[in-house]
C-alpha positions in Angstrom: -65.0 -64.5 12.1 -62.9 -67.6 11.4 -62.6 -70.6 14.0 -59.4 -71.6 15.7 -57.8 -74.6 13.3 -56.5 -77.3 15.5 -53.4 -78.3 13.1 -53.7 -81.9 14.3 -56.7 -81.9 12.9 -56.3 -80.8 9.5 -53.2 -83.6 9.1 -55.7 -86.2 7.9 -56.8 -84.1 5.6 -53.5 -83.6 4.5 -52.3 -86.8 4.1 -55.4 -87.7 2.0 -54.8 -85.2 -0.4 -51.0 -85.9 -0.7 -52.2 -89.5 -1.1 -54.8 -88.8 -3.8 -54.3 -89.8 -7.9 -53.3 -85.9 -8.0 -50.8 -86.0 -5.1 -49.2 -88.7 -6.8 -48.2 -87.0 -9.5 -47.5 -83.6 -8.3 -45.1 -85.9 -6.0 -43.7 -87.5 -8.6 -42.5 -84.3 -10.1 -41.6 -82.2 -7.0 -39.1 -83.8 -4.2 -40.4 -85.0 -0.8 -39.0 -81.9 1.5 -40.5 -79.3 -0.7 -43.9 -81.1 -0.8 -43.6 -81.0 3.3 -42.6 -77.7 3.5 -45.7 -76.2 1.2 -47.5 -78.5 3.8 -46.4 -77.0 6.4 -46.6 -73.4 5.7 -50.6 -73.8 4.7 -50.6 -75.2 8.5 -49.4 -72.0 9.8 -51.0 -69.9 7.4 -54.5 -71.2 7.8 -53.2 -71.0 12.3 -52.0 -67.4 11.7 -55.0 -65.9 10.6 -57.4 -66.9 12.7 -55.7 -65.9 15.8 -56.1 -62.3 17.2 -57.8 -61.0 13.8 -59.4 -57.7 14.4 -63.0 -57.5 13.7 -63.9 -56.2 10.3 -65.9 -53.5 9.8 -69.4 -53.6 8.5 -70.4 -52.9 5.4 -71.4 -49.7 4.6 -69.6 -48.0 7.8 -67.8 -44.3 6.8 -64.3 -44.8 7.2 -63.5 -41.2 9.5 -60.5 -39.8 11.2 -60.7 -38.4 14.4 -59.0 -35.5 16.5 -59.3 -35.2 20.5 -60.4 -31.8 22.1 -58.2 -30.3 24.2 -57.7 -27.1 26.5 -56.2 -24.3 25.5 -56.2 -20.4 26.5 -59.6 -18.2 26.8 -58.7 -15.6 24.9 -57.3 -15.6 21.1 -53.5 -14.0 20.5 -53.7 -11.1 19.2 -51.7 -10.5 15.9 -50.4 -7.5 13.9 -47.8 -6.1 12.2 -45.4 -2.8 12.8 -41.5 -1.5 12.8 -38.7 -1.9 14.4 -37.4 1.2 15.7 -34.6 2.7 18.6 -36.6 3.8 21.4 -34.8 7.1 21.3 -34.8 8.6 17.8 -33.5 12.2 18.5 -33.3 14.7 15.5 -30.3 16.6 15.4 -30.3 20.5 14.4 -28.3 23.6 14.8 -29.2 26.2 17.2 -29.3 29.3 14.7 -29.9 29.0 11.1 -27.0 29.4 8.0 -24.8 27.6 5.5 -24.2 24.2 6.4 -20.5 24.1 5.8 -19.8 20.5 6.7 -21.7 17.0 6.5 -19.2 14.5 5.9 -21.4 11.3 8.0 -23.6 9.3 5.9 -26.7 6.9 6.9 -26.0 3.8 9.1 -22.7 5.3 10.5 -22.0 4.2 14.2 -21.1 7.2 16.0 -19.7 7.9 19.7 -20.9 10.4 22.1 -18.9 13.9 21.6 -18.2 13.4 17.8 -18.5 16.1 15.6 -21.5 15.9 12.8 -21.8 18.7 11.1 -20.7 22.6 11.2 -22.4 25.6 9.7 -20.0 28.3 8.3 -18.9 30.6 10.9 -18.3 34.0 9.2 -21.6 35.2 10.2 -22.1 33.6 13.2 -18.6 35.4 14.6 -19.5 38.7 13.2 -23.1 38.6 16.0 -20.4 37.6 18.4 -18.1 40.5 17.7 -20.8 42.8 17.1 -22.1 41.8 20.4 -18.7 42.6 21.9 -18.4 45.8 21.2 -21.9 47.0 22.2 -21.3 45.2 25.1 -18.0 47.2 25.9 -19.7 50.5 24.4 -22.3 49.7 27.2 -19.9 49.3 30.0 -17.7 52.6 28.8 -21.2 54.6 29.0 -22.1 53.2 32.4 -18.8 54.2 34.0 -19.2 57.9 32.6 -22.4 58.3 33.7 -21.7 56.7 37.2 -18.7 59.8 38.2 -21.2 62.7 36.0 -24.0 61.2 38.4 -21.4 61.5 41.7 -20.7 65.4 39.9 -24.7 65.7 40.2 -24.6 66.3 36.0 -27.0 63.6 35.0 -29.8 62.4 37.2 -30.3 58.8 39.1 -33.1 57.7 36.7 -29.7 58.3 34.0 -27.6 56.4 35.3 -30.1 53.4 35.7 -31.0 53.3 32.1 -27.1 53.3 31.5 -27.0 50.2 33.8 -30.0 48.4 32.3 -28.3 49.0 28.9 -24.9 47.1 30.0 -26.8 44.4 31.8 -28.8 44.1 28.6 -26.1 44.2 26.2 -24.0 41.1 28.4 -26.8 38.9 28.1 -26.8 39.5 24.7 -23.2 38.6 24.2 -23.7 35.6 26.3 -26.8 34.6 23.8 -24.3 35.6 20.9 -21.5 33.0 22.3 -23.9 30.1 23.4 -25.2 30.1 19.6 -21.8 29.7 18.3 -20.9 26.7 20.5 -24.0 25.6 19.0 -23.0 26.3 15.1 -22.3 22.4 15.2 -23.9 19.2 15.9 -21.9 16.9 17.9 -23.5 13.6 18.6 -25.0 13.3 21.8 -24.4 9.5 22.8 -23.3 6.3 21.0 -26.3 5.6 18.2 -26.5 5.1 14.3 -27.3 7.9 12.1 -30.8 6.8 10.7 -31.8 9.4 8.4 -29.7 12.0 6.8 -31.8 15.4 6.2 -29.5 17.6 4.2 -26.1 18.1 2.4 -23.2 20.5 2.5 -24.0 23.6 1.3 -27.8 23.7 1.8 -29.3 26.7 3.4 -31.0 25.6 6.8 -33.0 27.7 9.7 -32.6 27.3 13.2 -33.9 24.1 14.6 -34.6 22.7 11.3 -33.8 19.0 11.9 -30.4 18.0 9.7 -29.9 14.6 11.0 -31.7 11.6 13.5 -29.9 9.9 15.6 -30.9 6.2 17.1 -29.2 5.7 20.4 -28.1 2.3 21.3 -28.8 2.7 25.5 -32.6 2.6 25.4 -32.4 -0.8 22.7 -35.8 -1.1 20.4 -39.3 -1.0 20.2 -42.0 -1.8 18.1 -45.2 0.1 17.4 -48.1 -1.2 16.1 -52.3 -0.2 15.9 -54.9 -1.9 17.1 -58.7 -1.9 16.7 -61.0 -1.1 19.6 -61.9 -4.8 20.4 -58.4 -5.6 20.6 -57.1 -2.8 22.7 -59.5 -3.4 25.6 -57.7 -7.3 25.9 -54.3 -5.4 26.3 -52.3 -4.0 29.4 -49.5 -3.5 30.5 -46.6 -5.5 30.5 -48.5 -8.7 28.4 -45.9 -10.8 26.6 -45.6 -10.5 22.9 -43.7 -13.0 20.8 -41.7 -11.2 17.6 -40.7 -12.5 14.4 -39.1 -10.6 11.5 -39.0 -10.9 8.0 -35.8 -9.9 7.7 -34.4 -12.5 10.1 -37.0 -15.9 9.8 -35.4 -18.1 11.7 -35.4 -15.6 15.3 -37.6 -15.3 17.9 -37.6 -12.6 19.9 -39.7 -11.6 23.2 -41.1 -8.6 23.7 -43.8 -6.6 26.6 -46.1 -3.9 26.5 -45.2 -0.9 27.5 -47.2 1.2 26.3 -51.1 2.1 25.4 -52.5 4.3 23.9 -55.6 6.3 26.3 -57.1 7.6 22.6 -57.5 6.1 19.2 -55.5 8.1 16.4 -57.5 10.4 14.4 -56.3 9.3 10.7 -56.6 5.4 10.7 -58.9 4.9 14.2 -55.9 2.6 15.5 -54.7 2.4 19.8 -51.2 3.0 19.2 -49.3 0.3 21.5 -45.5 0.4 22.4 -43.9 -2.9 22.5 -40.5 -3.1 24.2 -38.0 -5.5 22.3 -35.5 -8.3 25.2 -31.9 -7.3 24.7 -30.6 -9.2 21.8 -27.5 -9.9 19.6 -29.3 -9.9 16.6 -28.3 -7.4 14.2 -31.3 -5.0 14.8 -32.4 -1.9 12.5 -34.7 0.3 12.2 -37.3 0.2 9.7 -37.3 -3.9 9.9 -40.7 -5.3 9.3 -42.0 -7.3 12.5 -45.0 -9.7 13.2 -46.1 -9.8 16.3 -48.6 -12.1 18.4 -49.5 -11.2 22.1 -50.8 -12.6 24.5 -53.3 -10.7 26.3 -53.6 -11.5 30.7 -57.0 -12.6 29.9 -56.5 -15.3 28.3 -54.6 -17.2 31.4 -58.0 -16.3 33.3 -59.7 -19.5 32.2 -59.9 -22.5 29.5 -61.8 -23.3 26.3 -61.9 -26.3 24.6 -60.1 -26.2 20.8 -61.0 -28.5 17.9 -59.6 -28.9 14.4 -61.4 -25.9 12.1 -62.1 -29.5 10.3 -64.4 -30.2 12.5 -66.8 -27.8 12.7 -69.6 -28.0 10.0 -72.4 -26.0 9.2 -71.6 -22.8 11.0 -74.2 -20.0 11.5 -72.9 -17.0 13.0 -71.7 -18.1 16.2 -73.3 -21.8 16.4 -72.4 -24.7 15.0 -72.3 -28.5 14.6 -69.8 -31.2 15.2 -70.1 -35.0 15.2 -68.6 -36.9 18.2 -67.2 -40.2 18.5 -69.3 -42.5 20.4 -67.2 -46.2 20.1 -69.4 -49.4 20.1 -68.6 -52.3 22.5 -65.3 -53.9 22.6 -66.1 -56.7 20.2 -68.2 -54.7 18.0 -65.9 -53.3 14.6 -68.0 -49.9 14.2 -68.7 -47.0 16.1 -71.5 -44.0 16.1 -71.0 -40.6 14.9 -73.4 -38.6 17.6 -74.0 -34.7 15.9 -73.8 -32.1 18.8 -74.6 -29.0 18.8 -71.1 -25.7 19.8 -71.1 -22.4 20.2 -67.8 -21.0 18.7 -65.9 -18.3 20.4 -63.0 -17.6 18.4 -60.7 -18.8 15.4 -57.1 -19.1 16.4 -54.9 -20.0 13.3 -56.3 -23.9 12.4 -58.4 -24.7 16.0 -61.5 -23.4 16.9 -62.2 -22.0 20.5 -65.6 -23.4 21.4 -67.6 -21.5 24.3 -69.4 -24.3 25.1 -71.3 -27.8 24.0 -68.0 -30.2 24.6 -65.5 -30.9 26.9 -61.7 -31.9 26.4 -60.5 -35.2 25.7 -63.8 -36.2 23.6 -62.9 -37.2 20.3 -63.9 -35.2 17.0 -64.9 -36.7 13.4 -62.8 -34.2 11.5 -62.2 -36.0 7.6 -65.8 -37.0 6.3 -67.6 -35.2 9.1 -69.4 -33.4 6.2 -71.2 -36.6 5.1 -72.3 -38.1 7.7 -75.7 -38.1 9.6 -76.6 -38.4 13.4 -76.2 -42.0 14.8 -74.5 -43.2 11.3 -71.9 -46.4 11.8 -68.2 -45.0 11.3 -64.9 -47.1 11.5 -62.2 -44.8 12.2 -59.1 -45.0 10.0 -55.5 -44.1 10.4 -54.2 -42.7 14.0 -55.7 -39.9 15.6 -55.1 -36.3 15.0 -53.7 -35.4 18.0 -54.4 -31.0 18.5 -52.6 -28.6 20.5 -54.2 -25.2 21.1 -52.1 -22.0 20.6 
């Protein structure tokens, strides 16, 4: 460490060598005020770096950076992917089978409640209504005759109630007969988008054989996506889930759960969990590609301390090692790296959830932690690495 200089002191000294055979000459070839000036600034030089110098550190020390531990959740988000879809995806068909005669809307068509869709051709569905007409009428001509011959005594009672079972049966079938021609078109249901288009003009369908699905704009969107076993037991209902889509980087949506699955799906082994979608202007559709993270209730039921992934060396399954700052005294340049033994409970993204061995706010040797040994001088270089757990 270099001593104080006292700069009346050092004006001797200065005088003599301006005075020396060497002064002399360099005087003699530079003027007087420059001379004092060069003076001068050696003065202040010589002053200026021996005040308030930082102590150097030793030789040999590790230079190290350093993070500081902090608190963070108990439980680690859970991520996964899935689709945006309408809640309510209802698949359009016509009540009794034949040719479709019109299909003039096409996919991603905004439609309004009470608008026509499609229409089968009618010639055969008005011939079942006519021909159930005329039994109908055949039924009611037979029921009156037999009602006055059964008055005359001609036909017997047990007659004249299979005449009336007849007409009751041949009305409901003209009823049946009507009701399917009302339904020999699709008329939209409520305001929606036309997701998927399932057949064309001209194509032979049966009854109920879906023709077109409908996305209604009322019940907004969800997502669906699977989750393993170890996950699912974390989730419940109406957890927060944060949403981001491909299609649309720079949105954030909010979503909750809203539902779970009570059984895993027999193909993939998956829970199958519903996420409702926050009302949004975004332009929405269905089929986008979303990314979700949630974040289970659990992990607001405590802390754990999180460290830079950096940090953590020589990992064995669950356990491992990181070396803590321990800072000398105040006029001492180096500190100690002290190794201490974690327990790791999770990864989330770069931090590591420790389930025990240290304590926020102790500070972490994260670059050249891997070359150090226990009680080995450091000086710490650059600022610290301040973390934030997710």
């Amino acid at each position: 460490m270099h001593n104080e200089i006292d700069p009346e002191a050092t004006q001797p000294a200065l005088e003599h060598a301006a005075n020396s055979p060497a002064g002399r000459q360099r005087r003699g070839t530079m003027p007087g005020s420059l001379t004092l000036a060069i003076l001068g600034a050696a003065v202040l030089a010589l002053s200026g770096c021996s005040r308030g110098a930082p102590p150097e550190p030793s030789y040999g020390a590790t230079p190290v950076r350093i993070a500081v531990a902090t608190a963070g959740p108990a439980a680690a988000t859970i991520r996964a992917h899935g689709l945006i879809s309408n809640r309510n995806e209802i698949r359009l068909a016509f009540k009794v089978g034949g040719i479709i005669r019109e299909l003039t809307i096409e996919e991603g068509a905004q439609v309004r409640r009470g608008r026509k869709l499609a229409a089968l051709e009618q010639t055969e569905v008005d011939a079942q209504v006519e021909r159930a007409h005329q039994e109908h009428e055949k039924a009611q001509r037979d029921l009156n005759r037999g009602t006055r011959l059964h008055a005359d005594q001609v036909i017997s009672l047990e007659q004249l109630q299979d005449l009336r079972t007849r007409a009751a049966m041949t009305t409901a079938a003209l009823e049946a007969a009507r009701f399917n021609r009302t339904h020999a078109d699709i008329v939209a249901p409520r305001d929606g988008t036309i997701l998927r288009k399932l057949a064309e003009e001209r194509e032979m369908v049966s009854a109920g054989e879906p023709v077109l699905v409908l996305g209604t704009h009322d019940a907004g969107y969800i997502v669906n996506i699977g989750l393993a076993d170890r996950e699912i037991v974390q989730v419940k209902h109406g957890d927060a889930a944060q949403i981001r889509l491909d299609a649309l980087p720079d949105a954030a949506l909010t979503g909750t759960v809203t539902q779970i699955a009570s059984a895993a799906d027999s193909s993939g082994g998956l829970f199958r969990v519903e996420v409702s979608v926050e009302p949004t202007g975004l332009p929405l559709r269905s089929g986008m590609v979303a990314r979700l993270a949630i974040m289970p209730s659990s992990a607001h039921a405590g802390e754990r301390v999180y460290v830079p992934i950096g940090a953590i060396i020589e990992g064995r399954g669950n356990d491992a090692h990181v070396f803590v700052l321990e800072p000398g005294p105040e006029d001492a340049p180096d500190a100690h790296a002290r190794r201490r033994d974690v327990r790791i409970a999770f990864i989330e993204g770069d931090n590591v959830a420790l389930a025990g061995g240290l304590s926020a706010g102790e500070q972490v040797i994260t670059d050249g932690a891997s070359y150090l040994e226990d009680g080995e001088a450091v000086h710490v270089v650059g600022p610290e690495l301040p973390r934030t757990a997710s």
